[in-house]
OpenMM code with the backbone's topology and positions (N, CA, C; nanometers):
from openmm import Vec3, app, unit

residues = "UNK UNK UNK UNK UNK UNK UNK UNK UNK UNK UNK UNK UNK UNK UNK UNK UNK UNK UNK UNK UNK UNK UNK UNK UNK UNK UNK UNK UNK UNK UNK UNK UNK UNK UNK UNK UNK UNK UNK UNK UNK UNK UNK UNK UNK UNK UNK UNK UNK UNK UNK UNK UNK UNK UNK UNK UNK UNK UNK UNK UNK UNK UNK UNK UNK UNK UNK UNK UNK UNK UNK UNK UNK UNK UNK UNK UNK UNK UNK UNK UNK UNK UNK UNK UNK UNK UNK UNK UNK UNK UNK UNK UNK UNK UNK UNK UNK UNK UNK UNK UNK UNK UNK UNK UNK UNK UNK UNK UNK UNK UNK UNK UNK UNK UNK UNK UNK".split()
positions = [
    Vec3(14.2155, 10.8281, 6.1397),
    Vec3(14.0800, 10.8585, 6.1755),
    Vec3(14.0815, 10.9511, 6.2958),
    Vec3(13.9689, 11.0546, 6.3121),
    Vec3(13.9882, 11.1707, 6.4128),
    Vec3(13.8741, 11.0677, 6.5158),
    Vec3(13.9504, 11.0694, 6.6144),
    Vec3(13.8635, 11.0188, 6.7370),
    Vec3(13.7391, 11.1293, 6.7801),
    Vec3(13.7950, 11.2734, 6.7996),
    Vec3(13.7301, 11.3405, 6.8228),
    Vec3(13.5844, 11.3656, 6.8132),
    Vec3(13.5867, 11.3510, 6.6626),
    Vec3(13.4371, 11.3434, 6.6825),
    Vec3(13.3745, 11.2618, 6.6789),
    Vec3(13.3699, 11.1476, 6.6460),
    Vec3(13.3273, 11.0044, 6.7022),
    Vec3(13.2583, 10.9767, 6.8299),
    Vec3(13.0725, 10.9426, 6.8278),
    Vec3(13.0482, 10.9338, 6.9444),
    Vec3(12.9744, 10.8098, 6.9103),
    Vec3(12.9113, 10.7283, 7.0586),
    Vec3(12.8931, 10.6631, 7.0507),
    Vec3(12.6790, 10.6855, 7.0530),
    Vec3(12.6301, 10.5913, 6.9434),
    Vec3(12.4541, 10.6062, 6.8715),
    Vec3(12.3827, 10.5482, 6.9827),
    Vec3(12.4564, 10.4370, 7.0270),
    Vec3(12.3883, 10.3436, 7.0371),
    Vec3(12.4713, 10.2477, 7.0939),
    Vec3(12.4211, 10.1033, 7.1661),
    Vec3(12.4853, 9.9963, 7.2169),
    Vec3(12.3850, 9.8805, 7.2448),
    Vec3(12.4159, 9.7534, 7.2310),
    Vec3(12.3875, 9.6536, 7.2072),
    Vec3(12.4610, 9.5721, 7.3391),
    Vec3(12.4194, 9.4154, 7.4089),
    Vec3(12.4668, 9.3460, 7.4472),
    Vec3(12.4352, 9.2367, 7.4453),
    Vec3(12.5681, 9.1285, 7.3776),
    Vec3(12.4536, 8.9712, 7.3310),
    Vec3(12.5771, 8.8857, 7.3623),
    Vec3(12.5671, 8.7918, 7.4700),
    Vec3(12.6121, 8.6945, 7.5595),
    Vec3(12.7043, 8.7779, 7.6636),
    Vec3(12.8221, 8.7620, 7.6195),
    Vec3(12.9341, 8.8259, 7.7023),
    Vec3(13.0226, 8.9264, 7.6166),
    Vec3(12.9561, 8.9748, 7.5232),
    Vec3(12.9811, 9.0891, 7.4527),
    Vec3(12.9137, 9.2447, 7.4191),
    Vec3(12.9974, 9.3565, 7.4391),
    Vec3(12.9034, 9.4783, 7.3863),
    Vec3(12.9541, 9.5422, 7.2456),
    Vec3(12.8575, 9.5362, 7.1792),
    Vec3(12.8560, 9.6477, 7.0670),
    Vec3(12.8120, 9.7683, 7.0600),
    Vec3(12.8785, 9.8436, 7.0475),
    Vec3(12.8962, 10.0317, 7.0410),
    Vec3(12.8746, 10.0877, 6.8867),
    Vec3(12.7219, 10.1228, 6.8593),
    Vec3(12.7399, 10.1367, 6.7393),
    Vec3(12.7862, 10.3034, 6.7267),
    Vec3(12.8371, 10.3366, 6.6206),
    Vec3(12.9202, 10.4746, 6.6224),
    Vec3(12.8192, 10.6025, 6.5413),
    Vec3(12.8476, 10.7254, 6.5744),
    Vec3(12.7595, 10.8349, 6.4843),
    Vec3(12.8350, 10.8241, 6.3278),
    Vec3(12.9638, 10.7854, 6.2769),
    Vec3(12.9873, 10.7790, 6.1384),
    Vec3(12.9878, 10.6432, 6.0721),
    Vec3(12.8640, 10.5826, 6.1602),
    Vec3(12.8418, 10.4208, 6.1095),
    Vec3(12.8963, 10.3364, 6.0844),
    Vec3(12.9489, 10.3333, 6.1789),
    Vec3(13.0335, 10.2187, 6.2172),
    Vec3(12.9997, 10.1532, 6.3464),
    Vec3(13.0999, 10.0562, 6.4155),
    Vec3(13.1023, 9.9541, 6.5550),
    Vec3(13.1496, 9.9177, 6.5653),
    Vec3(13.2213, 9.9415, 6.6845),
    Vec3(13.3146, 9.8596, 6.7698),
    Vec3(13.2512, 9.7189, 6.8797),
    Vec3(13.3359, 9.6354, 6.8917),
    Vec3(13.3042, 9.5655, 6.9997),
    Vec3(13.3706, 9.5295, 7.0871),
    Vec3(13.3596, 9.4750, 7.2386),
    Vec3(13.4619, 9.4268, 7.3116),
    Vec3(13.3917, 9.3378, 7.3962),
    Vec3(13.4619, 9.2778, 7.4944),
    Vec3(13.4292, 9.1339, 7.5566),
    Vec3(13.3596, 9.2167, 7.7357),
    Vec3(13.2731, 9.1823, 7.7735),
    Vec3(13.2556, 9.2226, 7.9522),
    Vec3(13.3099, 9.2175, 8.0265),
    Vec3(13.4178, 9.0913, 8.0035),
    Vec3(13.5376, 9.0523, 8.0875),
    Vec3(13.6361, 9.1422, 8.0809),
    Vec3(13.6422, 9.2274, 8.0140),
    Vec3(13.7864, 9.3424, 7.9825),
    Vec3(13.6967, 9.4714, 8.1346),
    Vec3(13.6070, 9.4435, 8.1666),
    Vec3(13.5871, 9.5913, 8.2695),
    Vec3(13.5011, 9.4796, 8.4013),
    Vec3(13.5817, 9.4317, 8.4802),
    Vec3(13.5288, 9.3800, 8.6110),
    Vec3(13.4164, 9.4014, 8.6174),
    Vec3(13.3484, 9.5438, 8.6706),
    Vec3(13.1976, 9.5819, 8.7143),
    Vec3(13.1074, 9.5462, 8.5906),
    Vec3(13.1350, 9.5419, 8.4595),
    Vec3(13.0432, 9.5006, 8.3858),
    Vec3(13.0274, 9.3495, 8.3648),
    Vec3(13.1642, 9.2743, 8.3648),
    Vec3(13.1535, 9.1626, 8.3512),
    Vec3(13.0532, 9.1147, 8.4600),
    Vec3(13.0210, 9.1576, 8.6183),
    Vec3(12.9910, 9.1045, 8.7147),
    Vec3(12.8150, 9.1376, 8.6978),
    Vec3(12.7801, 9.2514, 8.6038),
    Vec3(12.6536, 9.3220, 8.5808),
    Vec3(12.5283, 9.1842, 8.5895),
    Vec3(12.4401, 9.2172, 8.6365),
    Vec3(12.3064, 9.1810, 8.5580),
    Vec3(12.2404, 9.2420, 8.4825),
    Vec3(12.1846, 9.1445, 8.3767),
    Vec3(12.0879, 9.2067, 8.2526),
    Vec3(12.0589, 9.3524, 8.2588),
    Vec3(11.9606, 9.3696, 8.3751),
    Vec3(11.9023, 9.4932, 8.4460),
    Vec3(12.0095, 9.5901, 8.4634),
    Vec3(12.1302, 9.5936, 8.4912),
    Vec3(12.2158, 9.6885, 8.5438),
    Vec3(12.3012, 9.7339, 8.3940),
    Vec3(12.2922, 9.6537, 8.3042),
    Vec3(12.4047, 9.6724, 8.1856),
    Vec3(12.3108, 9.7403, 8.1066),
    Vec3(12.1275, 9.7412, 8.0902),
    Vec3(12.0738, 9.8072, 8.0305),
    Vec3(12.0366, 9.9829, 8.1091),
    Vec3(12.0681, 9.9602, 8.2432),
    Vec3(12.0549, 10.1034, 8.2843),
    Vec3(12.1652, 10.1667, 8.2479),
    Vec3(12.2119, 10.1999, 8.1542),
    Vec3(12.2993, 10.3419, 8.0762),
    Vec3(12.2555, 10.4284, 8.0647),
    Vec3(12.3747, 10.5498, 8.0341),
    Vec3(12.3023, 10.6420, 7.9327),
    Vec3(12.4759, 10.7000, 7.8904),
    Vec3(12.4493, 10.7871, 7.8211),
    Vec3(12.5579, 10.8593, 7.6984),
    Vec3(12.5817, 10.9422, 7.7716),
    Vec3(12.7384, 10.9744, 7.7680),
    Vec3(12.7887, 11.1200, 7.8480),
    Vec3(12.8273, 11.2029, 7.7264),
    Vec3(12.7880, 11.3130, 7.7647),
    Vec3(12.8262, 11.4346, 7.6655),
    Vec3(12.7997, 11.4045, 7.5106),
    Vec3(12.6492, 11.3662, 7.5131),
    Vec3(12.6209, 11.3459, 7.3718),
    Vec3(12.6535, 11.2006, 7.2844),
    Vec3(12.7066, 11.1576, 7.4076),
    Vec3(12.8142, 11.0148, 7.3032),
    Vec3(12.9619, 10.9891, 7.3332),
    Vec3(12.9739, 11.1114, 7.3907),
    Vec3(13.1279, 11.0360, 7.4239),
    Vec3(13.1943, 10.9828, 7.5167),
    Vec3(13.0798, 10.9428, 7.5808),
    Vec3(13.1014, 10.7902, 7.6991),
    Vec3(12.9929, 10.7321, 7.7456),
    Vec3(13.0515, 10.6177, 7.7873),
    Vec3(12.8821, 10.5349, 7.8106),
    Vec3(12.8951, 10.5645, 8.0037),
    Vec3(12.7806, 10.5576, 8.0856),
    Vec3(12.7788, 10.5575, 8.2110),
    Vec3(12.6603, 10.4709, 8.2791),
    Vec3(12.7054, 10.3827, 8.3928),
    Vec3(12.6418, 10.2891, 8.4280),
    Vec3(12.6330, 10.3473, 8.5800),
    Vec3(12.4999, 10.4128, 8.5811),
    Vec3(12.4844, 10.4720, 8.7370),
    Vec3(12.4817, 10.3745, 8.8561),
    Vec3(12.4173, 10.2632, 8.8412),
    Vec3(12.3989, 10.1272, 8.9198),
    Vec3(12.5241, 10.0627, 8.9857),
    Vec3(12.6292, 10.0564, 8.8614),
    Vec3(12.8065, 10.0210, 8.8348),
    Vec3(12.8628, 10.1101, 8.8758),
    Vec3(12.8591, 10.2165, 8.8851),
    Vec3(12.9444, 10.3371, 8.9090),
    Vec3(13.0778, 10.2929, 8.8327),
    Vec3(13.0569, 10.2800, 8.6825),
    Vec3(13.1683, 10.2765, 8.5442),
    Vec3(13.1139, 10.4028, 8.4826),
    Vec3(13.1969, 10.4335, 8.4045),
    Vec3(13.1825, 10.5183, 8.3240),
    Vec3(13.3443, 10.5117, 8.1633),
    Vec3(13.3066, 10.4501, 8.0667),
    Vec3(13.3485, 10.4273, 7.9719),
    Vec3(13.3899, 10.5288, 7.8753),
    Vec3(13.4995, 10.6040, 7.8142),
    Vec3(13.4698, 10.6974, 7.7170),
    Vec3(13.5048, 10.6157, 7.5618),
    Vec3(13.4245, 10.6504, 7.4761),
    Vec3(13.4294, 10.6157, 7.3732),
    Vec3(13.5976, 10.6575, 7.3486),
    Vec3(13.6487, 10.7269, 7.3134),
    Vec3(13.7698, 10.7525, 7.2569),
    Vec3(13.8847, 10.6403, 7.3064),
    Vec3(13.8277, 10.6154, 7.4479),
    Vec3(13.9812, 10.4980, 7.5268),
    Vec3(13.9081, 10.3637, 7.4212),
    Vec3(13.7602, 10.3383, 7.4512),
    Vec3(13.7683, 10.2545, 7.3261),
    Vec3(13.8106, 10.2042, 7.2280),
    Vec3(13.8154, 10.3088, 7.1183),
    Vec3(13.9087, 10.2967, 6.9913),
    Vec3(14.0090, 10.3107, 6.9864),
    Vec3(14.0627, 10.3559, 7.0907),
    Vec3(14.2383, 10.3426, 7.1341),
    Vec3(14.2681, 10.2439, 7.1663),
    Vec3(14.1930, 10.0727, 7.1953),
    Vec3(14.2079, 10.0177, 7.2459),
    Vec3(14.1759, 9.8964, 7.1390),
    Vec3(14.0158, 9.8528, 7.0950),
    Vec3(13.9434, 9.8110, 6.9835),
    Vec3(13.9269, 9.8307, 6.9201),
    Vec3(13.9864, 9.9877, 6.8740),
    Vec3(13.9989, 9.9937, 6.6914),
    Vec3(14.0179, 10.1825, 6.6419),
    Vec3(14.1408, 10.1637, 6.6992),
    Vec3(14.2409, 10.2670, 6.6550),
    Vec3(14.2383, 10.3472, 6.5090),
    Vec3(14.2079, 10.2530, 6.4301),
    Vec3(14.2281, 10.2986, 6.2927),
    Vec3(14.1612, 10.1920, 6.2183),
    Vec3(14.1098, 10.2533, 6.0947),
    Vec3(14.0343, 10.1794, 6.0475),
    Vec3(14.1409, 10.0999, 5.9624),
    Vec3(14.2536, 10.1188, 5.9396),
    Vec3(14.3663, 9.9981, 5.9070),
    Vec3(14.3786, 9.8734, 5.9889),
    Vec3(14.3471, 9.8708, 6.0657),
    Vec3(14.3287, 9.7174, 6.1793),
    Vec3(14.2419, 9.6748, 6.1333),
    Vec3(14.1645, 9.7089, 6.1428),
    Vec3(14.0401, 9.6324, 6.0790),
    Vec3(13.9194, 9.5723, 6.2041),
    Vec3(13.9514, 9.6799, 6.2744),
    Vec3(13.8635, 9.6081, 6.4105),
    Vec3(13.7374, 9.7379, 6.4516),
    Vec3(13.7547, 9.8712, 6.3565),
    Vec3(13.6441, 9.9334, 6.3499),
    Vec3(13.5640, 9.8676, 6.2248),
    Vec3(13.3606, 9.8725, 6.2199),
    Vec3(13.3749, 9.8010, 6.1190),
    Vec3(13.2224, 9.8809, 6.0809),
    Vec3(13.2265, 9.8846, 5.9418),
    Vec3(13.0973, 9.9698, 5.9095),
    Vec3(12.9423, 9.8829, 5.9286),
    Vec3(12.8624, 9.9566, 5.9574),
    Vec3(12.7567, 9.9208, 6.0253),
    Vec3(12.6593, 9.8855, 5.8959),
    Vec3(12.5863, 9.7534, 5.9046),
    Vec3(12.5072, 9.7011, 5.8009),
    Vec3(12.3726, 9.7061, 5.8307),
    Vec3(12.3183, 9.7840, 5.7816),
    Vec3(12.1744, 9.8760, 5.8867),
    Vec3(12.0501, 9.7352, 5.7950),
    Vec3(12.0684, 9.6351, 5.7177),
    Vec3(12.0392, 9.5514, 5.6985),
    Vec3(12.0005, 9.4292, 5.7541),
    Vec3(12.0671, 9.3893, 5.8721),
    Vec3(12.1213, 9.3328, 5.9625),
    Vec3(11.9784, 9.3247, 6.0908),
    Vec3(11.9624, 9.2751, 6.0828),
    Vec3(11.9146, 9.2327, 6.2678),
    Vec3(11.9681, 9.2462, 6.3717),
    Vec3(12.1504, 9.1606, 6.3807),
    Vec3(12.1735, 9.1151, 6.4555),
    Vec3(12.2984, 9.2228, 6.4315),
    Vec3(12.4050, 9.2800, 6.5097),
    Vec3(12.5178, 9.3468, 6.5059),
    Vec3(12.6227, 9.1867, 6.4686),
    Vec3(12.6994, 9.1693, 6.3872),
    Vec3(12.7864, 9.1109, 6.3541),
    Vec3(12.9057, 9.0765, 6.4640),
    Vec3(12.9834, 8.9309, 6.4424),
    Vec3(13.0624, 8.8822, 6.5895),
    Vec3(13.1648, 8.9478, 6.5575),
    Vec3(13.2471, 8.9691, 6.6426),
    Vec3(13.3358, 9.0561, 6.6601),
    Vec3(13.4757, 8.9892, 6.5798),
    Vec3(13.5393, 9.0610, 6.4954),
    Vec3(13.6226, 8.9957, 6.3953),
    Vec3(13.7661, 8.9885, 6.4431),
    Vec3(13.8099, 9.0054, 6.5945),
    Vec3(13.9148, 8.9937, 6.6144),
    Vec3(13.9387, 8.8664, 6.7615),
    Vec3(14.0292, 8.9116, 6.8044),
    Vec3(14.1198, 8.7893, 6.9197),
    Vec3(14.0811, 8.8569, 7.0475),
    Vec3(14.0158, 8.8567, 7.1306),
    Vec3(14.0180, 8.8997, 7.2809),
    Vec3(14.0833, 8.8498, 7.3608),
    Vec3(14.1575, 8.7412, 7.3133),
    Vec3(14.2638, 8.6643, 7.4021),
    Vec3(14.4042, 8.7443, 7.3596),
    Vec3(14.4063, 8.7972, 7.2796),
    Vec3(14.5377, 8.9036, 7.2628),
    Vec3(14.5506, 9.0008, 7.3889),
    Vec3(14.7014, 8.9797, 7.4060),
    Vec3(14.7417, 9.0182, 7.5498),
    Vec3(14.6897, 9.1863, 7.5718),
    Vec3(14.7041, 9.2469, 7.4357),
    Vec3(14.6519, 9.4108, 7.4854),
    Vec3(14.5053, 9.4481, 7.5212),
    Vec3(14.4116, 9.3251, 7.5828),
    Vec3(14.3018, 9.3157, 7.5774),
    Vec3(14.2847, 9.3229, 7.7416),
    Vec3(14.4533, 9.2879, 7.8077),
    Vec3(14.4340, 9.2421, 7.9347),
    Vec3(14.4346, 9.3392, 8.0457),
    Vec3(14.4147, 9.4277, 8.0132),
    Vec3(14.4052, 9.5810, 8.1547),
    Vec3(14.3382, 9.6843, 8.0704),
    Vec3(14.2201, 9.6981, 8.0421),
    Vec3(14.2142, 9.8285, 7.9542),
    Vec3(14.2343, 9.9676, 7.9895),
    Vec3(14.2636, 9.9637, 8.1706),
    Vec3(14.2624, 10.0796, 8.2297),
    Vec3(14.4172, 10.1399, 8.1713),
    Vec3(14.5154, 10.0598, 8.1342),
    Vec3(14.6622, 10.0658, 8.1290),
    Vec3(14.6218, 10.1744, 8.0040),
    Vec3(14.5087, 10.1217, 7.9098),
    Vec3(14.4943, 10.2324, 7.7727),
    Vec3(14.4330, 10.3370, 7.7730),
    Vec3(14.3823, 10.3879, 7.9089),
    Vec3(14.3231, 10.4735, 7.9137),
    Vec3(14.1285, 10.4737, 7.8267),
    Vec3(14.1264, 10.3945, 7.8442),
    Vec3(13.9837, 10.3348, 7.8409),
    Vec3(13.8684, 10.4332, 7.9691),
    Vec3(13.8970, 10.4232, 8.0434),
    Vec3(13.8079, 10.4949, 8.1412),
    Vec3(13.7825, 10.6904, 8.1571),
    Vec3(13.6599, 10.7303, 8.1948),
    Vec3(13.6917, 10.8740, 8.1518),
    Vec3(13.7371, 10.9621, 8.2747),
] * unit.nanometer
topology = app.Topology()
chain = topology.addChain("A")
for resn in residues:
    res = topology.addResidue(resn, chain)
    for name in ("N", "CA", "C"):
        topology.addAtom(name, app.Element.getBySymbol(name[0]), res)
């Protein structure tokens, strides 16, 4: 899968999780606890975002984070052979729970994956 053009539509947040829905319809998800400043966020601060460069990173002016989609899927779903990118069910209400392990050790520094932009 080309990361490249892959941006991020849209985003969601429901308990201690965010969903990133994607422009080729799809979504990723990951846990709050994987990025300190978000895990520590209030409601108010995790909804002040906005999209860098069209989609290809999320930015939290309040947090001073800034996320790029691409360290994302390098991280939560590399290839759609893992099975941890997942197509988007525009049916749906609710974005679907996240189908993998966040207790898996490559979950534990995301900065190490280049996650940040």
């Amino acid at each position: 899968m080309k990361t490249d053009r892959i941006k991020a539509t849209g985003i969601s947040f429901s308990g201690k999780d965010v969903t990133l829905f994607l422009n080729n319809r799809e979504w990723i998800a990951f846990p709050l606890k994987d990025f300190k400043r978000l895990q520590d966020a209030t409601q108010e601060h995790l909804h002040n975002y906005s999209f860098i460069g069209n989609g290809i990173g999320i930015h939290w002016s309040d947090l001073d984070e800034d996320i790029s989609v691409e360290g994302l899927l390098k991280i939560y779903g590399s290839s759609e052979e893992n099975g941890l990118i997942n197509e988007v069910d525009y049916s749906r209400s609710e974005p679907p729970s996240p189908p993998f392990d966040f207790a898996d050790p490559i979950f534990n520094d995301p900065a190490e994956y280049g996650v940040f932009c």
